[in-house]
N, C-alpha and C positions, 0 to 999 in steps of 0.2 A: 807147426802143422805142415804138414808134408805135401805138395803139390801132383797131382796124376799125371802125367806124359798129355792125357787130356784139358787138362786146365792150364796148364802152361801151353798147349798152345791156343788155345780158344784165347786165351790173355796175349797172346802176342797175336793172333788174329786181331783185336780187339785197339791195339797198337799199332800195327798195321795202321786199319781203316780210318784211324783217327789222326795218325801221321797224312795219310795221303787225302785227308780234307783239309790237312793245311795248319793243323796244331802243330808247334814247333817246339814250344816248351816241354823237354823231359818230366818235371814234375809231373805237371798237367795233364800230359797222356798218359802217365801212370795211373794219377788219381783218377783221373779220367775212365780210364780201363779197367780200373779194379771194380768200376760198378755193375751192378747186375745189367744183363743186356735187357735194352730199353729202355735205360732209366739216365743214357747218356743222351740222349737230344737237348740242343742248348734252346733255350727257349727264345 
């Protein structure tokens, strides 16, 4: 499945902001980021 110029960057937005709260782990902020927005807040 082919990604839009759109969704790649909303996913590297997405990476971004979760990089600069301080997740460090690649995996992480992957899995992290591939979730729908709002469903990433750590409880």
């Amino acid at each position: 499945q082919e990604q839009t110029a759109d969704e790649r960057e909303a996913l590297a937005s997405r990476i971004l902001a979760n990089f600069m709260a301080g997740i460090q782990d690649e995996e992480e902020l992957v899995s992290l980021s591939r979730l729908p927005l709002g469903r990433s807040h750590m409880s």
